[in-house]
LOKOL-197268 format. One record per residue (C-alpha): residue in three letters; x, y, z. Coordinates in steps of 0.001 Angstrom, whole numbers, padded with zeros to 6 digits, always signed. Example, Ala and Ser with C-alpha at 12.3 -4.5 7.8 and 13.67 -1.06 7.14 Angstrom:
BEGIN
ala+012300-004500+007800/ser+013670-001060+007140/
This chain:
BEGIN
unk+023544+016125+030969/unk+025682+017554+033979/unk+027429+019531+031488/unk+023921+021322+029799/unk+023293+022004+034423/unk+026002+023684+034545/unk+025586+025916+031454/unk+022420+026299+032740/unk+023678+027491+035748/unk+025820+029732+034209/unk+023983+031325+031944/unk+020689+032387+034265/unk+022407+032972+037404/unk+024544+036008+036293/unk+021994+037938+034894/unk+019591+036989+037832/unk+022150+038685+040397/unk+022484+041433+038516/unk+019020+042117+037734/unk+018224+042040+041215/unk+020964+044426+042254/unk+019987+046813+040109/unk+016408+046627+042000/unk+018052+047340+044909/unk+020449+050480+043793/unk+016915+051057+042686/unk+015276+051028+046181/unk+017749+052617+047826/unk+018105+055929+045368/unk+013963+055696+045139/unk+013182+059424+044818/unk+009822+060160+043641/unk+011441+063264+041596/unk+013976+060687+040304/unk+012954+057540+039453/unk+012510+057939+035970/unk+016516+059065+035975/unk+017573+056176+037989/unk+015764+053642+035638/unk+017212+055269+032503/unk+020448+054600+034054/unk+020287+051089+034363/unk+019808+050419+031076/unk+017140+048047+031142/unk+018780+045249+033206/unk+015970+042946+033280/unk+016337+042276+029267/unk+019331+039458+029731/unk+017406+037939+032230/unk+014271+037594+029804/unk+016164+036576+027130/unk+017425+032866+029069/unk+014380+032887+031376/unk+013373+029811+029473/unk+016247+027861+029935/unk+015534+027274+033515/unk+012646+024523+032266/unk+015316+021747+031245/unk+016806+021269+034196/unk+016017+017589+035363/unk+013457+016043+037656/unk+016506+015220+039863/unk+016978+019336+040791/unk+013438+019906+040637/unk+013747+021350+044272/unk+016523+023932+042820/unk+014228+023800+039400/unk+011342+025609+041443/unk+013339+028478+043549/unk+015159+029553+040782/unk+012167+030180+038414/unk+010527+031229+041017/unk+013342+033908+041543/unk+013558+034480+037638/unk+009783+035367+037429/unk+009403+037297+040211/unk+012367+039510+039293/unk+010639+039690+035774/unk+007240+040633+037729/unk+009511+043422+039598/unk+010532+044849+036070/unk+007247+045129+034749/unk+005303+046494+037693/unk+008056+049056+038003/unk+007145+050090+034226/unk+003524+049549+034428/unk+002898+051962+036912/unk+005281+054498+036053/unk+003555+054192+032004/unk+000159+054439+034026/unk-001157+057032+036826/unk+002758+057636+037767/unk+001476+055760+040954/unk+004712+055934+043334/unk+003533+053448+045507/unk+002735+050939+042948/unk+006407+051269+042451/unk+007147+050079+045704/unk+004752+046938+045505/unk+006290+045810+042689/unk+009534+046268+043983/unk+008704+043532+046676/unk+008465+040992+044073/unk+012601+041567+043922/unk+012587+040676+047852/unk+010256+037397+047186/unk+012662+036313+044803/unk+015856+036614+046857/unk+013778+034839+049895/unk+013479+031928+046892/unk+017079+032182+045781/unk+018543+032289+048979/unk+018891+028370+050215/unk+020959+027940+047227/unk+023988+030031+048473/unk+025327+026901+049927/unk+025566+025028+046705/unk+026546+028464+044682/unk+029639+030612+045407/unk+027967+033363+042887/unk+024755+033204+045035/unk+026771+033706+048212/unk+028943+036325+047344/unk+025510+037576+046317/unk+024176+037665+049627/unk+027317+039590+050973/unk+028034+043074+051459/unk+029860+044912+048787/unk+033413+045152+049713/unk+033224+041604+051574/unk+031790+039431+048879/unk+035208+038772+047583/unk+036476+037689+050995/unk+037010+033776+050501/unk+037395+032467+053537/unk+034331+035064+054828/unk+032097+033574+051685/unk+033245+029374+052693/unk+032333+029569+055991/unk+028885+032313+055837/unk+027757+029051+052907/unk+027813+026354+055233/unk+025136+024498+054433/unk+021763+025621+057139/unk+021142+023291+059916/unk+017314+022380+059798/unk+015749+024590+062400/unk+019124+025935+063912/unk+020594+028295+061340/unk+019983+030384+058163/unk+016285+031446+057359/unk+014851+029934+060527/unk+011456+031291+060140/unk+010128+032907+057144/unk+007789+032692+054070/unk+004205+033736+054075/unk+003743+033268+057992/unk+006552+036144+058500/unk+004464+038246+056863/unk+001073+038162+059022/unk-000096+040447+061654/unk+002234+039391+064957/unk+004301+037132+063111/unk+008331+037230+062181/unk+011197+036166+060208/unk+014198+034517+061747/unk+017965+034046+060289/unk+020820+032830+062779/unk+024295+032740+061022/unk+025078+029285+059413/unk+028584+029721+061628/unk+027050+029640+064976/unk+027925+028001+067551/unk+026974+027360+071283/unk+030046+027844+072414/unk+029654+031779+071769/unk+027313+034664+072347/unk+025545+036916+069361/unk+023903+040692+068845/unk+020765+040784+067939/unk+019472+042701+065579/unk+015501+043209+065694/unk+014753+044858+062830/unk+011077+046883+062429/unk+009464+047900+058930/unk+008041+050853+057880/unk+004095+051288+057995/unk+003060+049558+054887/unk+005804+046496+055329/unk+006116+043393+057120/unk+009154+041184+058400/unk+009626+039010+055953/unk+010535+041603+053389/unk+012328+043997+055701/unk+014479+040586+056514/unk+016357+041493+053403/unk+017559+044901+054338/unk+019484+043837+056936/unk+020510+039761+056151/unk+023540+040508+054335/unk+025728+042126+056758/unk+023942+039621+059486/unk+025474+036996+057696/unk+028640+038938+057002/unk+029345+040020+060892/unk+027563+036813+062572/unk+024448+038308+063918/unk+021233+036836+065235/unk+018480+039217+062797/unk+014711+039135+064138/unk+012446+041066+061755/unk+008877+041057+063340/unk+005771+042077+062056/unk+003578+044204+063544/unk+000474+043355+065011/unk-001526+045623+063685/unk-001273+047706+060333/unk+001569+049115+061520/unk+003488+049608+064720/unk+001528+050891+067848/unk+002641+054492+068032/unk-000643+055163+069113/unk-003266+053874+071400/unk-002553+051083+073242/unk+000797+049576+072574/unk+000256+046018+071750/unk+003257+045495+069845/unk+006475+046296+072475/unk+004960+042970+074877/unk+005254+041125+071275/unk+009133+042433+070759/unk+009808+041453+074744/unk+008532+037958+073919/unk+010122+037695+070530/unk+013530+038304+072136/unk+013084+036361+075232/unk+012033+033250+073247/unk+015009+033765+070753/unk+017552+034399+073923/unk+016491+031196+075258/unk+017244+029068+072014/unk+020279+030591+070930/unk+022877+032688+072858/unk+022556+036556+072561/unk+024729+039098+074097/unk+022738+041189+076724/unk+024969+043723+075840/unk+024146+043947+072138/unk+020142+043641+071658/unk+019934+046677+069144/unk+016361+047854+068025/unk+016350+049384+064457/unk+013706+050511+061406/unk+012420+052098+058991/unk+010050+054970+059062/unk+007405+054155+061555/unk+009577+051269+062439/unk+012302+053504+063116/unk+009927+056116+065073/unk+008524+052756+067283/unk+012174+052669+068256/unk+012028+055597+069949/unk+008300+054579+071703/unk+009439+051143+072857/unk+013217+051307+073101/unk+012775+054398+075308/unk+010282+052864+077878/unk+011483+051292+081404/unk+011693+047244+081272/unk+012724+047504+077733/unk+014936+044711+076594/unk+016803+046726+074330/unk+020706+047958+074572/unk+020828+050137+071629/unk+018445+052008+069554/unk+018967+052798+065277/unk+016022+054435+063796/unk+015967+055436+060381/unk+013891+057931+058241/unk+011661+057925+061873/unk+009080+060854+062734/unk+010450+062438+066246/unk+008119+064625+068657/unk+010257+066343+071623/unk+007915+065065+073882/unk+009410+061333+072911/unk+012307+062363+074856/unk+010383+064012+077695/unk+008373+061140+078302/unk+011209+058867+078085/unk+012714+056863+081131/unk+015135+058939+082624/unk+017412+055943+083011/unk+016743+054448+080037/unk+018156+058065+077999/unk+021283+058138+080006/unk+021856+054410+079644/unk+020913+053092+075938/unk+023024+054991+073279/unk+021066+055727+070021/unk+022160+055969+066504/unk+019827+058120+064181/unk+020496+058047+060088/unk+018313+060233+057915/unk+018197+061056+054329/unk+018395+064821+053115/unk+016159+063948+050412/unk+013397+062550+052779/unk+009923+063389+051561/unk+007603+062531+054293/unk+009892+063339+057230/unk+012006+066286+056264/unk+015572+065538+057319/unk+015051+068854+059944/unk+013065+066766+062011/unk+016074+064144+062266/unk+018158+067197+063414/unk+015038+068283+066024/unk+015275+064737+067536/unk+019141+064565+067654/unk+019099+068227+069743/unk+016391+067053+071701/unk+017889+063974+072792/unk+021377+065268+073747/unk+019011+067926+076271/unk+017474+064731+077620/unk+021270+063424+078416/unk+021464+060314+075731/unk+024353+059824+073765/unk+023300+060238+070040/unk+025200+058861+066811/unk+024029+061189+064185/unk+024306+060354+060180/unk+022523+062229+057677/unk+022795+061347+053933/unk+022820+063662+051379/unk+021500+061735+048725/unk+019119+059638+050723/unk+015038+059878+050261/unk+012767+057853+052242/unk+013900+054383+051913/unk+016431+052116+053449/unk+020336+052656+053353/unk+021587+049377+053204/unk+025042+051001+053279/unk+024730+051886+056732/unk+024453+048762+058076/unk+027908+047828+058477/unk+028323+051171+060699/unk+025837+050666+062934/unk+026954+046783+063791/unk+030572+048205+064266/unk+028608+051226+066516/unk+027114+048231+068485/unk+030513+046136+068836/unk+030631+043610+066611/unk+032271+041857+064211/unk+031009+038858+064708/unk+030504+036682+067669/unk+032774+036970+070604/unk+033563+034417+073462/unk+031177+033949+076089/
């Protein structure tokens, strides 16, 4: 019986990974123009998956726990696949696409508690490049302390107006300090999803990641800003549980998450060391309004996509100018074959922008 777990093991789990990494080369190269090239070439990667879905069922009662996440993960990978064609057979509705494409985040959320007990999971949930690093790979799958480390908060709750998703390295320790990363999503998202963006190169360069969700239905860029009080809690209560650098609280996101950056990052009293907004709107008067002290003081890293569709990649290069006028020191990346979605490539620049690997000494 151990030996049919095993073959189980080995036969879903490979075409699992793979299936969902082809969802996200899919996200990230999600051009509207596109989309129907970037399928093509993938060939279909869904079809192993479907073809040993069903062996998942005889596992035993005595792995029922890793029974349920992994077809969980299976079927909501599968529910990924055929949104993606549904809607694309259908109206051609674009962001249909990108609804079923969260069923590929829902499924890594399932799959990832078993990266402790998997070495193909964990490399998994590595960055490319580092997911053959042993030694990196043994010691990011320690098994997660119950309320201390790995996916701290999550699930449905992460998701609601307010609410967040937590994930503290499985390495850390007291004995050191950690950046935080506070991660926002863009207007139609919500933390516990956006937590995937970012957790792999978390894990990778031992960093505290905070995706919140906004309080309303999306971040307060205008009207009365409810949400930056939320982000000033969020990171005091997470500073006084586990120990975060002062010197590395970065604020980052996507879209509107990436344009709150600018709206709360910018403002005096913010907690905030370093700003990364990606794919963000930018007004000149952002930077006119801005505290003075804050401009001079918090450096900002902006990444935009040439290809972006809702905020032309000019008004990336508007808010770069405008910012070096107003005296802050700008990181500027703009990628040629980017659209609106998330780089996940970039992540790995931006930690080394904000001085890490990993946690240092306290």
């Amino acid at each position: 019986m151990a030996d049919r777990n095993v073959e189980i093991f080995a036969t879903v789990l490979p075409p699992l990974l793979q299936a969902l990494e082809a969802l996200a080369f899919l996200a990230r190269h999600l051009h509207p123009p596109d989309v129907d090239e970037v399928l093509e070439a993938l060939d279909k990667p869904e079809e192993p998956l479907r073809f040993v879905k069903d062996e998942v069922a005889e596992l035993p009662d005595a792995l029922a726990a890793v029974r349920s996440r992994l077809a969980f993960a299976v079927e909501a990978t599968l529910e990924a696949y055929d949104g993606i064609h549904a809607a694309l057979a259908g109206d051609r509705d674009f962001r249909a696409v990108m609804r079923a494409m969260r069923n590929g985040l829902l499924a890594q959320e399932a799959l990832y508690p078993l990266a402790a007990a998997f070495p193909i999971v964990s490399a998994f949930f590595l960055p490319d490049g580092l997911n053959s690093d042993d030694a990196l790979a043994a010691g990011a799958a320690r098994p997660a302390q119950a309320g201390l480390t790995g996916i701290v908060r999550g699930g449905e709750a992460a998701a609601e107006r307010g609410g967040h998703a937590l994930y503290v390295p499985e390495t850390y320790t007291p004995e050191r300090s950690y950046p935080l990363v506070v991660a926002l999503h863009g207007g139609s998202g919500n933390g516990r999803n956006f937590l995937w963006s970012w957790l792999r190169d978390a894990r990778a360069q031992e960093a505290i990641l905070l995706a919140p969700t906004a309080k309303g239905g999306t971040w307060a860029l205008t009207g009365d800003d409810v949400d930056s009080p939320n982000l000033a809690r969020l990171v005091a209560e997470v500073s006084a549980t586990w120990r975060v650098d002062p010197s590395r609280i970065l604020l980052t996101g996507l879209s509107d998450g990436g344009t709150f950056c600018y709206v709360s990052g910018l403002v005096e009293g913010s907690p905030f060391t370093h700003l990364a907004p990606v794919a963000a709107s930018f007004h000149p008067m952002l930077a006119e309004m801005a505290d003075a002290s804050r401009l001079g003081a918090v450096p900002i890293f902006i990444t935009h996509g040439g290809l972006d569709w809702m905020f032309p990649v000019e008004v990336a290069r508007g808010a770069r100018d405008a910012l070096k006028r107003a005296g802050a020191r700008v990181t500027y990346r703009e990628i040629e074959d980017l659209s609106h979605t998330y780089p996940r490539e970039i992540n790995g620049e931006i930690l080394a922008w904000l001085g890490t690997r990993g946690a240092v000494d306290a």
